[in-house]
C-alpha positions as CSV (number, residue, x, y, z in Angstrom):
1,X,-4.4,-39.9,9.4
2,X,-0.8,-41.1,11.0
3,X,-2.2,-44.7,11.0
4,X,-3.1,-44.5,7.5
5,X,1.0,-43.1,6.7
6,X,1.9,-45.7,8.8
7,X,0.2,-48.7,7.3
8,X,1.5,-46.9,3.6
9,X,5.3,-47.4,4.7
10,X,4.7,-50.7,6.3
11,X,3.0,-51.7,2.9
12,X,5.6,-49.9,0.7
13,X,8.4,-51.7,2.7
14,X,6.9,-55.0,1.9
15,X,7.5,-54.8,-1.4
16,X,10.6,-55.8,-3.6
17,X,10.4,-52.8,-6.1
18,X,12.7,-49.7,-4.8
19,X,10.1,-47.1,-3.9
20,X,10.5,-43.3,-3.4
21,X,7.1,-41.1,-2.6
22,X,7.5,-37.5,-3.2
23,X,6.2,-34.2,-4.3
24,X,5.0,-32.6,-7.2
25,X,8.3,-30.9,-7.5
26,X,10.3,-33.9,-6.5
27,X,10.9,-34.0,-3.3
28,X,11.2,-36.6,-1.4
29,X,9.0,-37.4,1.3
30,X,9.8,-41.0,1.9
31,X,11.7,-44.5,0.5
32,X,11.0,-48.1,1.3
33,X,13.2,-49.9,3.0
34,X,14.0,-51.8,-0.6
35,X,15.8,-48.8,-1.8
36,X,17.6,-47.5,1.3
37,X,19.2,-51.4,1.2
38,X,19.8,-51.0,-2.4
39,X,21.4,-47.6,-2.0
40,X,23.8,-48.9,0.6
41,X,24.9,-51.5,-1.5
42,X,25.9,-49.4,-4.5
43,X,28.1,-47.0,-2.7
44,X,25.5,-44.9,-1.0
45,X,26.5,-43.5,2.4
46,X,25.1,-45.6,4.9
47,X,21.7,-44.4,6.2
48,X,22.2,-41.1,3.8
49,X,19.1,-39.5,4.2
50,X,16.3,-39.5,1.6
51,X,14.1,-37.6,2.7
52,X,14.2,-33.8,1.8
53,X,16.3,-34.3,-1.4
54,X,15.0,-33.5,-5.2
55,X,15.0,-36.8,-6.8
56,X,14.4,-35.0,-9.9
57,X,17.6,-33.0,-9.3
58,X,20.0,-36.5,-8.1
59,X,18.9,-37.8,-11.1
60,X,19.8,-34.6,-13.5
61,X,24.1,-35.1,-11.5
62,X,24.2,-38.6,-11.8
63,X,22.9,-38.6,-15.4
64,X,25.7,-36.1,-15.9
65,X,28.4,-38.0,-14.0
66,X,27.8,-40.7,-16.3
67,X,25.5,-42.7,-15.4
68,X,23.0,-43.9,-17.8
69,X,20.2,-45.3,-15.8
70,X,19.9,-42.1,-13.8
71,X,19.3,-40.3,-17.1
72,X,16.0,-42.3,-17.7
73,X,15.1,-41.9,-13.6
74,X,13.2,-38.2,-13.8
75,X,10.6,-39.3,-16.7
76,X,10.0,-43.1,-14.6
77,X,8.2,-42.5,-11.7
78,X,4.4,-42.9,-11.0
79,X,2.2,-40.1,-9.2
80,X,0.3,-40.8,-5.7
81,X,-0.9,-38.3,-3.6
82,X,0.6,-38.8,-0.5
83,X,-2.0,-36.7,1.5
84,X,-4.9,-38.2,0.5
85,X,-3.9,-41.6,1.8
């Protein structure tokens, strides 16, 4: 099973889209390596760490810190079930 995770991330980090995997609640479990460089260049911490926070929830305080895009973030993402891969 860790060779099949493992082959996922390599996969996900070969792609251009900015990709976060996580739960059912919104937790994340992991983001490509598009989206950590994309968070570092927009004022992200440098190697903040992903993994463990509610997306759902980072989207909900930067939609009310102003920013617009975040608002539409909670209702855009796509379900995978991580443990089955």
């Amino acid at each position: 099973m860790e060779r099949s995770h493992e082959f996922l991330k390599m996969t996900l980090d070969t792609m251009s889209e900015h990709i976060a995997v996580i739960d059912e609640t919104g937790l994340i479990l992991y983001v490509n390596s598009r989206w950590r460089q994309f968070a570092e260049q927009n004022a992200c911490t440098p190697r903040c760490e992903w993994k463990g926070q509610n997306y759902l929830s980072v989207c909900d305080r930067s939609a009310a810190s102003g920013d617009e895009l975040a608002g539409r973030g909670g209702g855009g993402y796509s379900r995978f079930d991580w443990q089955s891969a």
